[in-house]
C-alpha positions as a Markdown table, in Angstrom:
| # | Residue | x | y | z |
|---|---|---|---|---|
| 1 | Unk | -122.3 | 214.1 | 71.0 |
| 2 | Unk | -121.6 | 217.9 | 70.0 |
| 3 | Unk | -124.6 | 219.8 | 69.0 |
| 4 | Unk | -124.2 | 222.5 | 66.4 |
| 5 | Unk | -126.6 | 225.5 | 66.2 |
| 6 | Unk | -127.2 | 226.6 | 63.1 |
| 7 | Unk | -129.8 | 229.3 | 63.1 |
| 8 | Unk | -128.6 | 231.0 | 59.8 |
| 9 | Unk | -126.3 | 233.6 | 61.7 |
| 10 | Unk | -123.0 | 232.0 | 59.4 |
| 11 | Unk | -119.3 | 231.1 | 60.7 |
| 12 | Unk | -120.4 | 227.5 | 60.6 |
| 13 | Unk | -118.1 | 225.5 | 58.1 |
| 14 | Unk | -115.1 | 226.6 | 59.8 |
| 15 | Unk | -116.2 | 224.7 | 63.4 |
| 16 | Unk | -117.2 | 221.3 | 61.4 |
| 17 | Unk | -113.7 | 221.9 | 60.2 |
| 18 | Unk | -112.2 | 221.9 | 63.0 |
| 19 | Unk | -114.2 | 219.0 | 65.1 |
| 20 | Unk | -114.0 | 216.8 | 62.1 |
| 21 | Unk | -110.1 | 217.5 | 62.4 |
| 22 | Unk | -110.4 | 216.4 | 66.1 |
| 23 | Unk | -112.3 | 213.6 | 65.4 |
| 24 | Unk | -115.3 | 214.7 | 67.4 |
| 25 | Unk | -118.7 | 213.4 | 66.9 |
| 26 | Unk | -121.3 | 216.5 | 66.1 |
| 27 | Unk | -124.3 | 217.0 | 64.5 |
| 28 | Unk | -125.1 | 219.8 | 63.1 |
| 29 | Unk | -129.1 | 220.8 | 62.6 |
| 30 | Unk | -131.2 | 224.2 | 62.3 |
| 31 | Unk | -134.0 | 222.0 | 64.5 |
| 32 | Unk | -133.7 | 222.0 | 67.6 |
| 33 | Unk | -135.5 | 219.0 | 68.3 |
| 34 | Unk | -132.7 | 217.3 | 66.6 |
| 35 | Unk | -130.2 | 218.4 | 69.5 |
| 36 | Unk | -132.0 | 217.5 | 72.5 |
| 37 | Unk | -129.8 | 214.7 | 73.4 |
| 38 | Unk | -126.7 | 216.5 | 72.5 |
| 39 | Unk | -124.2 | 216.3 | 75.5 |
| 40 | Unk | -122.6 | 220.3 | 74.3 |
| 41 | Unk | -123.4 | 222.8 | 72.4 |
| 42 | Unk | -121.3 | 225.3 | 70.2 |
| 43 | Unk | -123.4 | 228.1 | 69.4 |
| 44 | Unk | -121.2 | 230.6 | 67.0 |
| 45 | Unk | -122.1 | 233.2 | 64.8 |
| 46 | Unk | -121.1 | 235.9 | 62.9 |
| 47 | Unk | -122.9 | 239.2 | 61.9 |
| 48 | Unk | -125.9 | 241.4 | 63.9 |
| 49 | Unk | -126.9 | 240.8 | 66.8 |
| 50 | Unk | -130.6 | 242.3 | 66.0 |
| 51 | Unk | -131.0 | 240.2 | 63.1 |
| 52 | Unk | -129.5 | 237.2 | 65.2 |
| 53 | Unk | -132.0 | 236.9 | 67.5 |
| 54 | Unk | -135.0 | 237.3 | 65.3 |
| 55 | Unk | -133.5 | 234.1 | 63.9 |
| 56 | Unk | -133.5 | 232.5 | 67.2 |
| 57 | Unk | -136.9 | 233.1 | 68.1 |
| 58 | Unk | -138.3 | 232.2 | 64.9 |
| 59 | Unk | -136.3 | 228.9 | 64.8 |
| 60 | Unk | -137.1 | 228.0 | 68.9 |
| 61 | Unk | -133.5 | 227.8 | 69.4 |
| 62 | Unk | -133.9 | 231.0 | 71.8 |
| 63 | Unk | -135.9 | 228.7 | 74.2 |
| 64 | Unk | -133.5 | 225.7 | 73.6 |
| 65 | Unk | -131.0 | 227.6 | 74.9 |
| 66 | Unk | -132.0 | 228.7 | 77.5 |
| 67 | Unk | -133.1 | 224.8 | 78.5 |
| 68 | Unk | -130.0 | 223.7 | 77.4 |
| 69 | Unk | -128.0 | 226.1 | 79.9 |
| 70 | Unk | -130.3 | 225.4 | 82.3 |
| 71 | Unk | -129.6 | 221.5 | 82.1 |
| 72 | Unk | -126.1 | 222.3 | 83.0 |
| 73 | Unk | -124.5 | 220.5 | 80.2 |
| 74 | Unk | -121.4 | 222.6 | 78.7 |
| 75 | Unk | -122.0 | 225.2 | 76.1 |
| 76 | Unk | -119.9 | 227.0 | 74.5 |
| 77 | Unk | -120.2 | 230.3 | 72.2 |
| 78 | Unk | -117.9 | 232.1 | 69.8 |
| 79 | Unk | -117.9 | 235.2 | 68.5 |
| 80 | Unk | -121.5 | 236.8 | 67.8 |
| 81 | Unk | -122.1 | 233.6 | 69.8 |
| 82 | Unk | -120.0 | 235.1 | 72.9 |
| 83 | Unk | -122.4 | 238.7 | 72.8 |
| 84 | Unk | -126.0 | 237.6 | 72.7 |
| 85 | Unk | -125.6 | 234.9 | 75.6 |
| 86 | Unk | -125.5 | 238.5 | 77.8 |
| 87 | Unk | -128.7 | 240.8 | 78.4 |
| 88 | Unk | -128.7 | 243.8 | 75.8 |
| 89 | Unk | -126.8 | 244.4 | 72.9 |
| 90 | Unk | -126.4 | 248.0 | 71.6 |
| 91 | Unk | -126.2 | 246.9 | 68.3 |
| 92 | Unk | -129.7 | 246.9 | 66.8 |
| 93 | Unk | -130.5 | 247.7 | 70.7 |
| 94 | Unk | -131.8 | 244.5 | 71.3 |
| 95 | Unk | -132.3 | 242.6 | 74.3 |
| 96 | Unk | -130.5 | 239.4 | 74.3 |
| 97 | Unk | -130.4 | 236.0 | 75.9 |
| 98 | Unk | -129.8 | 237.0 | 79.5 |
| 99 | Unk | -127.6 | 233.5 | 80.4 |
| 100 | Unk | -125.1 | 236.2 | 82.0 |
| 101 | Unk | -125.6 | 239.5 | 83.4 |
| 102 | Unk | -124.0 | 242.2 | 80.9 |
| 103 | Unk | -124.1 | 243.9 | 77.9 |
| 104 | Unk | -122.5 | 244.4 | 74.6 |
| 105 | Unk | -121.1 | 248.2 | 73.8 |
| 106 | Unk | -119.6 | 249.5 | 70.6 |
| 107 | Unk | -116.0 | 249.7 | 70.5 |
| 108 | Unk | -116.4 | 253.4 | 69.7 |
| 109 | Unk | -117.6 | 254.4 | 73.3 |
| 110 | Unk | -115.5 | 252.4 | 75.1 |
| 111 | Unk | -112.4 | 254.3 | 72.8 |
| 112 | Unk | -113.5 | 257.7 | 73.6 |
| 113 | Unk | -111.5 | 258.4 | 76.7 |
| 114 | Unk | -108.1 | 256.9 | 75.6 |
| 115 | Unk | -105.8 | 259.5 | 73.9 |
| 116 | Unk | -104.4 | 257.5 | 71.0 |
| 117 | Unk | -108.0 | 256.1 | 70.0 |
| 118 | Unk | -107.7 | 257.3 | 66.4 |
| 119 | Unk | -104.4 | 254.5 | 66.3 |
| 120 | Unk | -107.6 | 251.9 | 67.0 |
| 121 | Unk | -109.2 | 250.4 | 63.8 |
| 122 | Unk | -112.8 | 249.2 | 64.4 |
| 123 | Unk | -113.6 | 246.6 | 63.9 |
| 124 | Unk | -110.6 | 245.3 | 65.7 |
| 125 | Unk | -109.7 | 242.6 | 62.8 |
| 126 | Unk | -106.7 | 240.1 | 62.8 |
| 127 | Unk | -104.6 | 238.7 | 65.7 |
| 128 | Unk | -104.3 | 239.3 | 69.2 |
| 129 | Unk | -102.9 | 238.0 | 72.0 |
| 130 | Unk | -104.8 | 237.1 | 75.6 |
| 131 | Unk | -104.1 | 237.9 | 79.2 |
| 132 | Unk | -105.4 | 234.6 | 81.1 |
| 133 | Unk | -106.9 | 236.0 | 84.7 |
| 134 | Unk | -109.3 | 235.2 | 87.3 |
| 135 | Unk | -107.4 | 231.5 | 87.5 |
| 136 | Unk | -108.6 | 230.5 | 83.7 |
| 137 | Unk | -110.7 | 228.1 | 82.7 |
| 138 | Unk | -110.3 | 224.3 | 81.8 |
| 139 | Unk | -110.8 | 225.4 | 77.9 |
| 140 | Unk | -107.5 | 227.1 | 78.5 |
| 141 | Unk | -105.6 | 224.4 | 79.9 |
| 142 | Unk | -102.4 | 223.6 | 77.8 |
| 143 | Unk | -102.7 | 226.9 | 76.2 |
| 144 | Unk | -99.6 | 229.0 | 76.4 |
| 145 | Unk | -99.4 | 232.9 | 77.8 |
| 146 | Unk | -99.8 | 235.4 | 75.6 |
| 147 | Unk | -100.9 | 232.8 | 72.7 |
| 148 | Unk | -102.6 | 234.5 | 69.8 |
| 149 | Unk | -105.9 | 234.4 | 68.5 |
| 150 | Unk | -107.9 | 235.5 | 65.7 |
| 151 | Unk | -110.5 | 238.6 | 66.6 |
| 152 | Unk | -113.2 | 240.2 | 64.4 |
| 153 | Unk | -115.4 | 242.5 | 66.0 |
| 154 | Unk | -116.9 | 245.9 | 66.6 |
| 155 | Unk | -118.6 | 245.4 | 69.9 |
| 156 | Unk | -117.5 | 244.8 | 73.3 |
| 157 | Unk | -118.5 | 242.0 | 75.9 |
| 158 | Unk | -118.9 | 244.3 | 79.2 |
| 159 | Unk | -120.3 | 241.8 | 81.8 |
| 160 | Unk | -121.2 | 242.8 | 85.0 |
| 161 | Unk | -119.6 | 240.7 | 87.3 |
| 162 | Unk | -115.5 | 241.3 | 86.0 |
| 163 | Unk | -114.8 | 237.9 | 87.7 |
| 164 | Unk | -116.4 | 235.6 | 85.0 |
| 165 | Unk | -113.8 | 236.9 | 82.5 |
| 166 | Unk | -110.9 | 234.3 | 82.2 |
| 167 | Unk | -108.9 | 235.9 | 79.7 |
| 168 | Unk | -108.9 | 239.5 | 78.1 |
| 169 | Unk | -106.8 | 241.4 | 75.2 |
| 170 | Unk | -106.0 | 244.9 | 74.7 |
| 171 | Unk | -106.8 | 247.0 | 72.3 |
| 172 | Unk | -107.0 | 250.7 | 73.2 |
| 173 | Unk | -109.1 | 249.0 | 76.6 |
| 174 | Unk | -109.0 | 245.6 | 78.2 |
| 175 | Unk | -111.1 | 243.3 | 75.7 |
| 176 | Unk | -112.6 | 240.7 | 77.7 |
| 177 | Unk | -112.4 | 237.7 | 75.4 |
| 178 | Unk | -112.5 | 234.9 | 77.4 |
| 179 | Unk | -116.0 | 234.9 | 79.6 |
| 180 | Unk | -117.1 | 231.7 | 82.0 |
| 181 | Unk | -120.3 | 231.3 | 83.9 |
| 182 | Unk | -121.2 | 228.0 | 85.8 |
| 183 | Unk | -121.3 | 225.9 | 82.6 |
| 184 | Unk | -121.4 | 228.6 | 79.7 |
| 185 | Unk | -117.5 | 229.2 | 78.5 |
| 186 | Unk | -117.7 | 232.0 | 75.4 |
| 187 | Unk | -115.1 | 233.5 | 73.4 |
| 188 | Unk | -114.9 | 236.9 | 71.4 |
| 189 | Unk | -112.5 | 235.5 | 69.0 |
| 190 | Unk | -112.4 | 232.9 | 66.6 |
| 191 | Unk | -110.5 | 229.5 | 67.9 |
| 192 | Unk | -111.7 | 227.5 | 64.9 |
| 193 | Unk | -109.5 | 229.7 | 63.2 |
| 194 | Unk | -107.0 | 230.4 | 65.7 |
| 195 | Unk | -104.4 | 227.7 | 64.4 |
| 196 | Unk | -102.9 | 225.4 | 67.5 |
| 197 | Unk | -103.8 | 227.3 | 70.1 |
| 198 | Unk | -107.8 | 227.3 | 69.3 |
| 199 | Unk | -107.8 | 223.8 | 68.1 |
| 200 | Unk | -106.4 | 223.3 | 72.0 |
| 201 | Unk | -109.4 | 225.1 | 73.0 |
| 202 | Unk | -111.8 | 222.9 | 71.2 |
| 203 | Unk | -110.0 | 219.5 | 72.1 |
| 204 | Unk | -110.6 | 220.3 | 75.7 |
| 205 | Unk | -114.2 | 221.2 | 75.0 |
| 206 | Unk | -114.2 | 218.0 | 73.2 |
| 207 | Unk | -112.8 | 216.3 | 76.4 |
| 208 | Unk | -114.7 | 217.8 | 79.0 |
């Protein structure tokens, strides 16, 4: 069973869409205690980081998660879900989740060295294709090169360790949008909307 976090951080409808679509069993619950025996997790989210984790302490899904990874079992997170699994976020300047060293930096700073930056819209909004690297993950088995994905998102996933990201875009700078630690897989953009390709995604979570 697939355990949905719901800690009132949004982008939730559009992942029951897409496991009822794949006929995957999920529950999904703002109590923790009602996901303890899940076997995964999808944590998603949308929105600001600061105001994200308030909600995660005040719900006690901040200390299930960090159980939860710790058990080993497979987790996944998408989108706001993908930045506050690292340590600090600059937005709200917040310390995070710490499940993998890193932190999250505007787009802005990251921008200011490249000549043509102004060409750069942020947030960086609509579709984008991803480099796989670093020899992939399992999530992105069956998935073609180059196959496009839906980003929204103002901030940037700058982990420590370049060797846990699995896939990347460009925009202005390499995006890394495809992160993988031990049993934590995240990704910047959206594949519950990301048509075929992120329905792929999910059916191999859903197969793991």
């Amino acid at each position: 069973m697939i355990g949905i976090v719901d800690y009132n951080a949004g982008n939730i409808t559009s992942v029951e869409h897409a496991l009822e679509y794949l006929k995957a069993d999920y529950v999904l619950s703002k109590d923790p205690a009602e996901l303890k025996n899940a076997d995964k997790i999808v944590f998603p989210g949308v929105g600001d980081a600061a105001y994200a984790m308030e909600q995660l302490k005040a719900t006690g899904f901040e200390k299930f998660l960090k159980d939860f990874h710790a058990s080993g079992k497979p987790m996944i997170g998408i989108c706001l879900g993908s930045q506050i699994v690292f340590d600090y976020s600059e937005e709200g300047n917040v310390e995070c989740l710490g499940l993998i060293p890193g932190k999250i930096r505007h787009f802005s700073d990251l921008l200011k060295n490249n000549p043509s930056k102004d060409s750069f819209k942020i947030p960086q909004m609509g579709w984008n294709d991803i480099e796989i690297c670093n020899g992939g993950s399992k999530l992105l088995e069956g998935i073609d090169a180059h196959s496009d994905f839906y980003f929204v998102h103002s901030y940037v996933i700058q982990p420590e360790d370049e060797n846990v990201i699995k896939g990347y875009a460009n925009y202005g700078i390499k995006v890394p949008s495809v992160i993988e630690k031990d049993n934590l897989t995240v990704f910047q953009f959206h594949p519950e909307k990301s048509g075929k390709a992120g329905l792929k995604i999910l059916e191999n979570f859903v197969n793991l």
